[in-house]
Structures are given as structure tokens and as C-alpha cells.
FIVEXMI-496947 format. One line per 5 residues: number of its first residue (from 1); their letters; for each residue z, y, x of C-alpha. Coordinates in Angstrom, 3 decimals. Each point is the difference from the previous one (the first is absolute). Layout:
BEGIN
NUM) a) Z:Y:X; ...
//
This chain:
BEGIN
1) xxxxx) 0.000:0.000:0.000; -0.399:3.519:1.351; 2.590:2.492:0.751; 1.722:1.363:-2.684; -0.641:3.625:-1.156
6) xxxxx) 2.764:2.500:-0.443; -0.482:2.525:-3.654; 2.069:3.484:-0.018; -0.403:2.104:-2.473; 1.117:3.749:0.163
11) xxxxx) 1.083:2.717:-3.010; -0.754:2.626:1.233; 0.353:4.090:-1.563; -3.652:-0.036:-0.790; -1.507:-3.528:0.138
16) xxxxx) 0.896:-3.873:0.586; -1.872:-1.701:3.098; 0.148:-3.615:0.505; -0.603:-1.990:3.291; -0.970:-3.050:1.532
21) xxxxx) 0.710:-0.929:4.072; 0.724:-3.370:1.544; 2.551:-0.918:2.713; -1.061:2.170:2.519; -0.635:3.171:-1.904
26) xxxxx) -3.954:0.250:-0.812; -0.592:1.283:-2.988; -1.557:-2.240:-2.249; -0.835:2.685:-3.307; 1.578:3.181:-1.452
31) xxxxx) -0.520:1.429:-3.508; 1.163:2.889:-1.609; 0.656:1.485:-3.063; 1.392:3.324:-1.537; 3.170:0.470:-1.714
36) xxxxx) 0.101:2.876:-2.538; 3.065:2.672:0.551; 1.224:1.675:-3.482; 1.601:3.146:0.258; 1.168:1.293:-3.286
41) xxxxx) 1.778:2.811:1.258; 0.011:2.367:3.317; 2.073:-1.865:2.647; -0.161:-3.862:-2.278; -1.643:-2.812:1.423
46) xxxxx) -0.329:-3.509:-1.695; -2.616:-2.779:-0.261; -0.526:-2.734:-2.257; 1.050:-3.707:1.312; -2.572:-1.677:-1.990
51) xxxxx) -2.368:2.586:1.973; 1.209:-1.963:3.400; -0.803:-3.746:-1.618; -3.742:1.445:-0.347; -0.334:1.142:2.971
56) xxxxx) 1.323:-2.769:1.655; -2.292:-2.328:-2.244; -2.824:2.210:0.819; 0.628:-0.627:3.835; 0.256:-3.347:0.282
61) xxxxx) -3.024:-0.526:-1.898; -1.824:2.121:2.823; 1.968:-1.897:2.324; -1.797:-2.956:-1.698; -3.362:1.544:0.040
66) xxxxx) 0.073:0.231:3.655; 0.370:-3.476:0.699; 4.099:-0.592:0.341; 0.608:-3.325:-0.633; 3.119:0.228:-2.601
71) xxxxx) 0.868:-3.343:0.852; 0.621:0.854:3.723; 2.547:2.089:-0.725; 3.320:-0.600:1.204; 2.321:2.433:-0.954
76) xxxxx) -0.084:3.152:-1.890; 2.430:2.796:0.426; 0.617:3.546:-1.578; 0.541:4.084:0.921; 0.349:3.065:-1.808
81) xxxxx) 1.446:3.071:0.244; 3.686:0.179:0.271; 1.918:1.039:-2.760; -2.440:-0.268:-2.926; 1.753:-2.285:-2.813
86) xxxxx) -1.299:-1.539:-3.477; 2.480:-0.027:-2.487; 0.117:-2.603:-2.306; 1.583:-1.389:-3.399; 1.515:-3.864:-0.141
91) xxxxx) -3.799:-1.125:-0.911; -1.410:1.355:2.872; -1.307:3.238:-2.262; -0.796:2.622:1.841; 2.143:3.144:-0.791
96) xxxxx) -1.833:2.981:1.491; -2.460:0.525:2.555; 1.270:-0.234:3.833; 1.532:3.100:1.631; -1.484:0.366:3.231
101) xxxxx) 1.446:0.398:3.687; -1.400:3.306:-0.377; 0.986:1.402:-3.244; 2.266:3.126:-0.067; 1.529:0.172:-3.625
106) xxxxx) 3.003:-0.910:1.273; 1.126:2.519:2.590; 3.271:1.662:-2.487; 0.825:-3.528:-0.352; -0.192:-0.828:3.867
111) xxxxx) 1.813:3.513:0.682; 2.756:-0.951:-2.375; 0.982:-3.486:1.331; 0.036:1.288:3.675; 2.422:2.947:-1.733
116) xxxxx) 1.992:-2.901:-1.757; 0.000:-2.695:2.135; -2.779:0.378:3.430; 2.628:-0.887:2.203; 0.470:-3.034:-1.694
121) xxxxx) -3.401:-0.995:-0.801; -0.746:0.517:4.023; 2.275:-2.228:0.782; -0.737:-3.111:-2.264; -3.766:0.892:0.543
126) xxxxx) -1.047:1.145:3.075; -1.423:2.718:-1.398; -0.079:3.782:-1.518; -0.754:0.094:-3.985; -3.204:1.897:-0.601
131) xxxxx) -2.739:-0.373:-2.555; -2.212:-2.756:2.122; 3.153:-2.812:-0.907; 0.219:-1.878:-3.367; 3.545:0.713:-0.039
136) xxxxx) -0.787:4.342:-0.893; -2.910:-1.773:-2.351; 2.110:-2.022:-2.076; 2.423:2.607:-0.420; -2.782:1.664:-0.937
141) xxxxx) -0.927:-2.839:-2.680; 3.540:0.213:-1.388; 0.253:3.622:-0.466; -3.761:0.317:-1.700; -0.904:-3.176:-1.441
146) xxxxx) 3.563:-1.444:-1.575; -1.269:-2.413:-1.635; -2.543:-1.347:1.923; 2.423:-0.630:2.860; 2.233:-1.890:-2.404
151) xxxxx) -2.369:-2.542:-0.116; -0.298:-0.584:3.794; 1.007:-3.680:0.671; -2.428:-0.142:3.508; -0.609:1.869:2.602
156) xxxxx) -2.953:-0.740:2.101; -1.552:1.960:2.965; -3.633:-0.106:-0.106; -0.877:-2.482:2.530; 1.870:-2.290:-1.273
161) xxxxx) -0.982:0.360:-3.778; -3.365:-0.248:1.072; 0.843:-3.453:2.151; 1.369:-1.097:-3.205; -3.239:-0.034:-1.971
166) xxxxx) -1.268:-2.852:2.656; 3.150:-2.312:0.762; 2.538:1.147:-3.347; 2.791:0.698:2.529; 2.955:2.138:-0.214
171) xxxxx) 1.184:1.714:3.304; -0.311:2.737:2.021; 0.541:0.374:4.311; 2.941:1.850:1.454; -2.526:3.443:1.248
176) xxxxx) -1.023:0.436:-3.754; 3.519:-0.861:-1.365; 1.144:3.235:2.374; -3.112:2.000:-1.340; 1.327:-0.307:-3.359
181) xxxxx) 3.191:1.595:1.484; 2.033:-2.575:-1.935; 0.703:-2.346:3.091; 3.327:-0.322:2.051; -1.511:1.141:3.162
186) xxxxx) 3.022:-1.019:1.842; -0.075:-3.356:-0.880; -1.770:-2.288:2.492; -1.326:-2.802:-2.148; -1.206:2.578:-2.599
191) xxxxx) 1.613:0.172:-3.623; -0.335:2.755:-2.450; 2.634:2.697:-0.097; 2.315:-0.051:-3.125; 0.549:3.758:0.207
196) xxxxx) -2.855:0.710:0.508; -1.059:-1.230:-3.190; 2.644:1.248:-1.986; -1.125:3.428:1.823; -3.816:-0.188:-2.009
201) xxxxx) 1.970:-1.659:-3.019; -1.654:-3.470:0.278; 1.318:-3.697:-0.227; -0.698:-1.639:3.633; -0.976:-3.384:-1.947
206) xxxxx) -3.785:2.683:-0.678; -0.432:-0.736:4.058; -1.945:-2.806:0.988; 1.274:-2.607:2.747; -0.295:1.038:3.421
211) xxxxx) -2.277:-1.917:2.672; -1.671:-0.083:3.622; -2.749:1.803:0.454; -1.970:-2.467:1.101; 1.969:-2.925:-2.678
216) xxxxx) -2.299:-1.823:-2.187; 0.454:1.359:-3.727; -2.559:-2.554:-1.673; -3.043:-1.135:-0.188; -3.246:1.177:-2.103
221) xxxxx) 0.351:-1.101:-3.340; -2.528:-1.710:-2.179; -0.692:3.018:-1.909; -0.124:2.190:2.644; -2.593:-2.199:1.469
226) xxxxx) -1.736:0.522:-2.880; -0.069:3.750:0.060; -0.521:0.395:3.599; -2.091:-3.221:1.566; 2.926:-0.534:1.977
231) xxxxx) 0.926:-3.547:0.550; 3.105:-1.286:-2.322; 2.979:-0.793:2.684; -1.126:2.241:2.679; 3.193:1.106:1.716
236) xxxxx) 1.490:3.591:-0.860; 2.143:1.973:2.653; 1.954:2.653:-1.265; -0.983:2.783:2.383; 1.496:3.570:-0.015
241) xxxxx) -0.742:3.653:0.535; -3.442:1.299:0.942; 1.487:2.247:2.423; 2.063:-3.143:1.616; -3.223:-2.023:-0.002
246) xxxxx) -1.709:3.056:1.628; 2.147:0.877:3.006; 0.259:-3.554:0.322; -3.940:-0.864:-0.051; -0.712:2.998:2.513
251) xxxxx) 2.593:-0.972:2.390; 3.337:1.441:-0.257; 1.783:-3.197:1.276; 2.531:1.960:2.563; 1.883:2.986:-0.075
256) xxxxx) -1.595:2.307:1.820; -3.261:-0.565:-1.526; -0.354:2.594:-3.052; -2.358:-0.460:-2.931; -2.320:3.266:-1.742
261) xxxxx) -1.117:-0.942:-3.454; -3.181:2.009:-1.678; -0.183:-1.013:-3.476; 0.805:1.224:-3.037; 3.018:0.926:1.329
266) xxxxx) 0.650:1.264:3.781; 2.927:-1.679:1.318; 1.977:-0.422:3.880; 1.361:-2.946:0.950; 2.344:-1.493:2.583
271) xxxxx) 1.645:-3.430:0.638; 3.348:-0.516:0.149; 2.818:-2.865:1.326; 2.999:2.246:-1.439; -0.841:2.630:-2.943
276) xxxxx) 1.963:2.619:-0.464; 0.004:1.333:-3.431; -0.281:3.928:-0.171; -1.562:1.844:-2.837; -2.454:1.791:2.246
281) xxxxx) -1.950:-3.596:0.356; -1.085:-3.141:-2.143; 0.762:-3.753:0.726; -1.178:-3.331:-1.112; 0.249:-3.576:1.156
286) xxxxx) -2.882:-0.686:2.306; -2.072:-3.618:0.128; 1.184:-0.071:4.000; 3.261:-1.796:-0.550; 3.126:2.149:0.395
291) xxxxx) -1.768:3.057:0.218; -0.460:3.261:-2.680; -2.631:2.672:0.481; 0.612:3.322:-0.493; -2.312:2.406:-1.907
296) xxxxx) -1.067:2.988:-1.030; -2.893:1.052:-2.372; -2.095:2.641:-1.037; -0.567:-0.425:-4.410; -4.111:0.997:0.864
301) xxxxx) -2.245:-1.282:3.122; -3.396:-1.519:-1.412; 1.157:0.665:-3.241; -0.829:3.960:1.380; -2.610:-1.293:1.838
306) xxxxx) -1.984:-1.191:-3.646; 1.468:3.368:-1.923; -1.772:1.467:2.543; -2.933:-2.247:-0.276; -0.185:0.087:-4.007
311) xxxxx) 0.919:3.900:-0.242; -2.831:1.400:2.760; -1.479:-2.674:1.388; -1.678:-1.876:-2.593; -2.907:0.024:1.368
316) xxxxx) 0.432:-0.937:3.202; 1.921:-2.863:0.348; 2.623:-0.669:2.727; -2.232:-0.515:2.893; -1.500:3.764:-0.628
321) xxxxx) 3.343:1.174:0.052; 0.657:-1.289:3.148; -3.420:0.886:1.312; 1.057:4.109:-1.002; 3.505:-0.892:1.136
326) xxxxx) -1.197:-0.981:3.714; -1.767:3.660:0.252; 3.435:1.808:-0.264; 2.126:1.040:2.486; 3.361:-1.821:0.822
331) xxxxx) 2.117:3.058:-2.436; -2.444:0.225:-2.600; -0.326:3.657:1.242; 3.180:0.514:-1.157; 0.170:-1.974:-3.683
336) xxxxx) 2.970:-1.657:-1.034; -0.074:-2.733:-2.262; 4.096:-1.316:-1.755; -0.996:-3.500:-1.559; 2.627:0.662:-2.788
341) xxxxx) -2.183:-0.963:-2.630; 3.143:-1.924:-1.738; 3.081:1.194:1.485; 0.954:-0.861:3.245; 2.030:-3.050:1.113
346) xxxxx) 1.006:0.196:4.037; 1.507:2.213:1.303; 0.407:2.313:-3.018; 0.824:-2.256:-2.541; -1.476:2.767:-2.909
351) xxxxx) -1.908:-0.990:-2.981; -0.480:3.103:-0.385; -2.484:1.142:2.841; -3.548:0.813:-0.279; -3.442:-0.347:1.637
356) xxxxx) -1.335:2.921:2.068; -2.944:1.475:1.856; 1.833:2.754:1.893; -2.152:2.891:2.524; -3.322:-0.030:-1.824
361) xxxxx) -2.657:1.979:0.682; -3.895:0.597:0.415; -0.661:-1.972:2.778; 1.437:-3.091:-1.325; -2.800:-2.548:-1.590
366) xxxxx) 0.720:-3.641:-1.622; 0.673:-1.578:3.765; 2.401:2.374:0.326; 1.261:-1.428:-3.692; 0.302:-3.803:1.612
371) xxxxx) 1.160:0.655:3.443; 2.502:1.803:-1.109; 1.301:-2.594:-2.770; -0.416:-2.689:3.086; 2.320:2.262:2.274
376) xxxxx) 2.690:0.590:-3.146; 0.361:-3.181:-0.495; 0.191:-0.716:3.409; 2.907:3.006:0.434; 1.857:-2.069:-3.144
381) xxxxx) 0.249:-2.922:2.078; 0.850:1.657:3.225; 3.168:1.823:-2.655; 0.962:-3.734:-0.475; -0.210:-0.999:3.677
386) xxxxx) 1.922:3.001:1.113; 3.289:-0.981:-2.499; -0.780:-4.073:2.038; 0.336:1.936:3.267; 2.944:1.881:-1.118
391) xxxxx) 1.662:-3.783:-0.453; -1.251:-0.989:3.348; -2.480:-2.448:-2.149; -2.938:1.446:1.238; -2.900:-2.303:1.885
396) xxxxx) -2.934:1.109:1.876; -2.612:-2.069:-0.888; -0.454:-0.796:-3.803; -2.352:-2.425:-1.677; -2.392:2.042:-2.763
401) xxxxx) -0.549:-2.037:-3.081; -1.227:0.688:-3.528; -3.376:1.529:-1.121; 0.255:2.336:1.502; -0.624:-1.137:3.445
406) xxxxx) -3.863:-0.248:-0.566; -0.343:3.502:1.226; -0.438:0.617:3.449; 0.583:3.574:-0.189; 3.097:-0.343:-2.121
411) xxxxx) 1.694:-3.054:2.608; -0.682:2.802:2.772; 2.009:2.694:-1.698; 3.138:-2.199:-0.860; 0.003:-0.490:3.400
416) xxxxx) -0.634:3.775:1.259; 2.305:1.118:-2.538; 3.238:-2.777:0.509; -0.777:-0.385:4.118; 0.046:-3.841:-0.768
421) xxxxx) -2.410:-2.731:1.056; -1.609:-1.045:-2.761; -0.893:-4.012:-0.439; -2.725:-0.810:-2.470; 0.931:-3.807:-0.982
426) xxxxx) -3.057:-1.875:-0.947; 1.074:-0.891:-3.633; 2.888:1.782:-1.229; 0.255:0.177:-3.465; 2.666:-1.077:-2.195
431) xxxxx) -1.975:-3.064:-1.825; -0.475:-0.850:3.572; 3.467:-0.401:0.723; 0.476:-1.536:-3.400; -2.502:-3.072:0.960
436) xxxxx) 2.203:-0.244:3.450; 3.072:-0.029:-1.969; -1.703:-3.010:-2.207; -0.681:-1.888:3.540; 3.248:0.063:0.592
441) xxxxx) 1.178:-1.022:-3.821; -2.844:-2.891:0.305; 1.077:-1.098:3.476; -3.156:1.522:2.112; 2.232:1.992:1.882
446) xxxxx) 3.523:-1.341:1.351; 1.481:3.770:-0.404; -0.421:3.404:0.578; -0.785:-0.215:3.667; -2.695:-2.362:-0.410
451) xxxxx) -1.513:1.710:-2.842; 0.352:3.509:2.089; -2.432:-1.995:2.861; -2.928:0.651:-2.217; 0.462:3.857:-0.264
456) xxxxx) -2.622:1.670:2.652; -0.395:3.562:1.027; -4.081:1.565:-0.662; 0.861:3.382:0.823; 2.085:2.389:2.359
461) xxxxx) 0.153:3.969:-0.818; 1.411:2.063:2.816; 1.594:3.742:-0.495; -2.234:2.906:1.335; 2.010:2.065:1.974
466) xxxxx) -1.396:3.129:-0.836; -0.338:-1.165:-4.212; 3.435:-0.946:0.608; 1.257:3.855:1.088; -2.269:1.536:-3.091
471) xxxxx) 1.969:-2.255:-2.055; 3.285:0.598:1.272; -0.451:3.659:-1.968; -1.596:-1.017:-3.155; 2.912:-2.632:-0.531
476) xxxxx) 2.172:3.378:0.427; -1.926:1.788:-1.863; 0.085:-2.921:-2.551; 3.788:0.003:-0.353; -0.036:3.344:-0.015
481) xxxxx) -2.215:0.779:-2.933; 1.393:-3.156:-2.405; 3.347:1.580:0.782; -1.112:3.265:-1.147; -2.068:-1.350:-3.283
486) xxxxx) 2.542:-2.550:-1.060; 1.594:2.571:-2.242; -3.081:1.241:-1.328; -0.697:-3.642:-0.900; 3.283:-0.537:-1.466
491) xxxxx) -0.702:2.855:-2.612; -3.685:-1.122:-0.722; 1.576:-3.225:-1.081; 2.971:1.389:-2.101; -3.031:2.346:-1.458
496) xxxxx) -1.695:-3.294:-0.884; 3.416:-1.329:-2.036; 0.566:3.167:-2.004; 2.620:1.399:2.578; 2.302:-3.476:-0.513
//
């Protein structure tokens, strides 16, 4: 019989990619397909679960199409986003549509339980209450929708619900369970927090069980074999986290090697033998054994980089952008671009922020427009690494993963911008890291190390000196002008609420 093939399958902000590699990390087939983002109201974010099960359908049926044998597969695994839950009733019913990671609506919620009870919460946690966790969003729930949160009886985040349409199982791994910021983070086995329940006014029996990572959960079921062409008993691995799967994937196996993340989201990371909680920083359980990585995160990164797109660039696609981008200066001629397009996470922690062009003027023509969104987004990350180097956390040389990476121009600024060596893994995306994760559910890989020997480097970006010293005072002048504006923004939203 041939080698077995390895399935992940990602959730990610904006679309669900499956993918195929064997044993040594070739990839075998990769499919895509979008995922539709509602936003009802200014700051909201939610999507449809039943949306995911399409799009996952509609992928492995490409998958199909381009010759994957489903009977080769050997494992299948699962990532999403962090902190994204389905709430269900005792049938399985879905109750609303899923809050996102990057939803806003509840930043008086998250403001009131750090008032009430931060301390506490950061120290059964791990981490600072804002609007990204599910513990702010159910809050949330309870305060606006009474009545639909008296008929929660299951709690599910999204990877996990979405596992459960192929194998019928019922847990969740220890990195979500802290996402959900309902997890004893202090506990080194993992169980849920009792408090921290009572805190967001649910029952712990609504949390699933908690598993590995990389445990076996189930295995396809006959009428998920139906619906998908996947064989009936195919091993399912639990999986985790995109981000986890990610950092993982692209090579952040030791401390000391940090991990830049261009998706929908922006986000820093760095690994980590001994966390130490502080509300300046994130932490989750990472798939190296006895390690956490720490991160931080910017709410918009290609997210901005498709506004951008949609709004001017219609037209002209991404590779046009970058094509105008390339003519520009390093500076933009002096435009500054704040990705703020949904409040800010790290280091500011304000839902309230906004988006800006700042220092207009004639001169400035639409390469000026994406240069200068490539170098904002690049100073947002370099405002994340400076509160790692403040910890002594900081690394200099980070792996780049996420979408991202396919620009040249835009790996060459991170690196101008942050003075880090940038590494450009070959394949590091999180279905990737979800199909690696599945090798090592299904047995392909002993553990971590041996699934981390398949993880190869295609790229190195070095900093320009001289881009590096231009740099040096538009991240000043960065700071300095979302410093400045951050009042201004903080009216233009209260303007948008009536004044309340």
C-alpha cells in the first residue's frame, strides 16, 4: 500500500483551505473556499457554522477533482481561529450565529470584568479580558440576548464544532479551552475553571471534554462519508488553534525563534519554557510539549490589505498593487497608514480606534496608498515586538507565515521596519500544520520533533541599513500621530452611538 496521506483543514476569518501532504511534507492538493463574514452592526462580526460545513464540502470535493485519493488518507485534523465559539441547545440547535475572534461588541463588557474582577481573571487565565475572548462575548450574550443564553447547554469553539460534523465527537484541546477564557490556566493537566464560569454565568457541564492536540477524537462517520467522499473510519485528530498550528508549521520549535503572522489578523509570537502571565501579553499552550507562546496581534493585516483592495483597487488586483507599491519610496513620502480598521488589540487594547491616512498631499498617487498600508501594518507589528522586548522575549530572526508572505516587497519591509531576519518557510499555513498535527494523531510522525523535520526554509529577507534608519522615524512619527488622533477617534465613535 502507499504512504498514507495526512488532511488539515483550516477556518480561517475569510475562507476554509484544506490540504493534502504525505510523510515527508509534499504537498499532495489544496482547495479553498470562502467563508462569508456578517456584520450587522459597526464593530460585530459573526458567521454562519453551516457556512463552514459548505465550504469544507466544497473543498474536499476539489481536493477530489485533483486526483487525492480519499482512501489514502490517514488522518485528518482541524484549525480555526482562536476564540470563535458556536453555541448550541441540548439537540445540537444552533442558537445564534458565531461571534468572531474579531468582533468588538463587547468592549463595556470586557472593561467591566477587568474593573470587577481583571486581577482575578489574569490569574486563572493567563490573560487580560478584552473583546477578542468568549468570556467579554458571553457576558455580552447574557446582558443582550437573555433568553437565548438560557438555552445554552454546549459550548463549542469552531474547530471543533466543525470536526464534529465528520467524526460526532465532543471535545475540545487545552489552547482553545484557554481561548474561550474559561480554562484554569494554572492547572497542568488542563480542566475548566469553576469561577470562571460562574464569572460569564454558565454551568461548566456546557464545556466539552478536554484532549491532546494531537489525540484521536473519532473517526469519519458513515454519513459524513456520504457528504464529503471521505472514507467511513478514517481517523480524526483533534487539532487546535490556527495560530498554534502556524508558528508551529513555520518553525517556532525553540525559544529564541519568534514567529510574524500576516493574515487576517497580524500577530507576534514567541516561545516560551516558563510564561509569565502579565496583562501587557497573551498566552496559550503550544503543540511543543511544555512550552506556551506568547502573542500579540493587530485586529486588521490582510483583512486591510482586501479593504484596500475592494475599496480602490478593484480593478487591479493584488499583484498591481504591489507592482505601484514597489515604485514608492521606503516612507511613502511621508504617508502614514494606522490599520485600526476594528479597534486595536496589542498594545492598545482599544476597540475604539480607527483607520487613518495621516500627511496627505498632492504628490501622493495609489502606490503611495499601498506602501504605506504595507509599512502601517508593518509599524503595528513592530508596536507588538517592542512590548516582547520590553519582557526580554524578543528574538532576532522570526519565521513569516500567513498570506501574506507572497509579497516580496511586503517580507522586505517587515524586515526593514522590525531589524529582524526574516525566514520564509516553504509551506506555512495553518491547514498545513493541521495535516502535520494529523501525522502525528495517525502515527506518521512519532512527535513534534519529527514532524518539525519536514519544515524547510525558501526564503531569507535581510534589513537595509539605510530603509532601516528611514524607518526608525516613521515608527516615531507613527506613535506619535495615533497618540495624538486616538481622542479624536474616541469621539467619532461616541458620535456614532448617540453620545452613549
Amino acid at each position: 500500500m502507499p504512504d498514507p496521506l495526512l488532511l488539515g483543514i483550516d477556518l480561517g476569518a475569510g475562507s476554509l483551505k484544506s490540504t493534502v501532504i504525505d510523510g515527508t511534507g509534499k504537498v499532495h492538493g489544496a482547495a479553498s473556499a470562502a467563508v462569508e463574514t456578517l456584520v450587522p452592526h459597526p464593530g460585530f462580526s459573526e458567521q454562519d457554522p453551516l457556512g463552514w460545513r459548505a465550504a469544507m464540502i466544497d473543498t474536499l470535493a476539489q481536493l477530489w477533482r485533483q486526483g487525492v485519493d480519499p482512501a489514502r488518507i490517514g488522518g485528518i485534523a482541524f484549525t480555526a481561529g482562536a476564540h470563535t465559539h458556536v453555541l448550541e441547545e441540548a439537540d445540537g440547535t444552533i442558537l445564534r450565529p458565531a461571534i468572531m475572534w474579531n468582533d468588538q461588541r463587547s468592549g463595556r463588557q470586557a472593561a467591566a470584568l477587568r474593573e470587577s474582577d481583571g486581577a482575578r481573571i489574569l490569574e486563572l487565565s493567563g490573560n487580560q479580558a478584552s473583546p477578542t475572548w468568549t468570556l467579554p462575548q458571553l457576558v455580552w450574550v447574557r446582558e443582550n440576548e437573555p433568553e437565548l443564553f438560557a438555552r445554552i447547554r454546549r459550548i463549542r469553539p469552531a474547530k471543533d464544532w466543525l470536526r464534529r460534523q465528520i467524526d460526532g465527537s465532543d471535545a475540545t484541546d487545552i489552547t482553545d479551552a484557554w481561548g474561550l477564557m474559561l480554562a484554569d490556566a494554572r492547572s497542568a493537566e488542563g480542566a475548566w475553571s469553576d469561577e470562571l464560569c460562574r464569572i460569564a454565568g454558565i454551568d461548566p457541564a456546557v464545556l466539552p471534554p478536554l484532549v491532546g492536540s494531537s489525540d484521536i477524537t473519532g473517526a469519519v462517520t458513515a454519513d459524513a462519508a456520504a457528504a464529503t467522499g471521505l472514507v467511513a473510519g478514517t481517523p480524526v485528530i483533534c487539532g487546535t488553534s490556527d495560530t498554534n498550528a502556524e508558528t508551529f508549521c513555520g518553525g517556532m520549535t525553540r525559544p529564541g525563534l519568534g514567529a510574524l503572522k500576516l493574515a487576517t489578523a497580524g500577530t507576534v509570537s514567541s516561545l516560551t519554557a516558563s510564561p509569565s502571565f502579565s496583562a501587557k501579553v497573551i498566552h496559550y499552550p503550544h503543540l511543543v510539549p511544555g512550552h506556551c507562546y506568547t502573542i500579540l496581534g493587530t485586529n486588521s493585516c490582510a483583512s486591510a490589505h482586501r479593504w484596500l483592495r475592494d475599496t480602490l483597487f478593484a480593478g487591479l488586483g493584488f499583484e498591481g498593487m504591489d507592482t505601484a507599491a514597489r515604485a514608492v519610496p521606503a516612507g511613502s513620502d511621508g504617508l502614514l497608514f494606522h490599520p485600526y480598521l476594528n479597534g486595536e488589540r496589542s498594545p492598545y487594547w482599544d476597540p475604539d480606534l480607527r483607520a487613518s491616512y495621516v500627511g496627505l498631499g498632492f504628490a501622493h498617487g495609489p502606490g503611495h496608498f499601498v506602501r504605506a498600508l504595507y509599512e502601517g501594518i508593518a509599524y503595528s507589528l513592530r508596536d507588538c515586538l517592542e512590548v516582547l522586548r520590553g519582557l526580554d522575549m524578543g528574538f532576532s530572526t522570526a519565521r513569516l507565515v500567513g498570506g501574506g508572505t507572497r509579497s516580496e516587497l511586503w517580507q522586505q519591509i517587515i524586515a526593514d521596519v522590525t531589524g529582524l531576519t526574516i525566514e520564509i518557510p516553504r509551506e506555512g499555513d495553518a491547514s498545513f500544520g493541521a495535516a502535520l498535527i494529523a501525522g502525528m494523531g495517525a502515527g506518521v510522525f512519532a512527535d513534534t520533533k519529527a514532524a518539525a523535520a519536514v519544515i524547510g526554509v525558501a526564503a531569507t529577507r535581510h534589513p537595509d541599513r539605510r530603509a532601516m534608519q528611514r524607518y526608525e522615524e516613521g515608527f516615531a512619527l507613527y506613535r506619535d500621530t495615533k497618540e495624538a488622533l486616538t481622542p479624536v477617534n474616541h469621539r467619532i465613535v461616541a458620535a456614532g452611538r448617540g453620545g452613549n
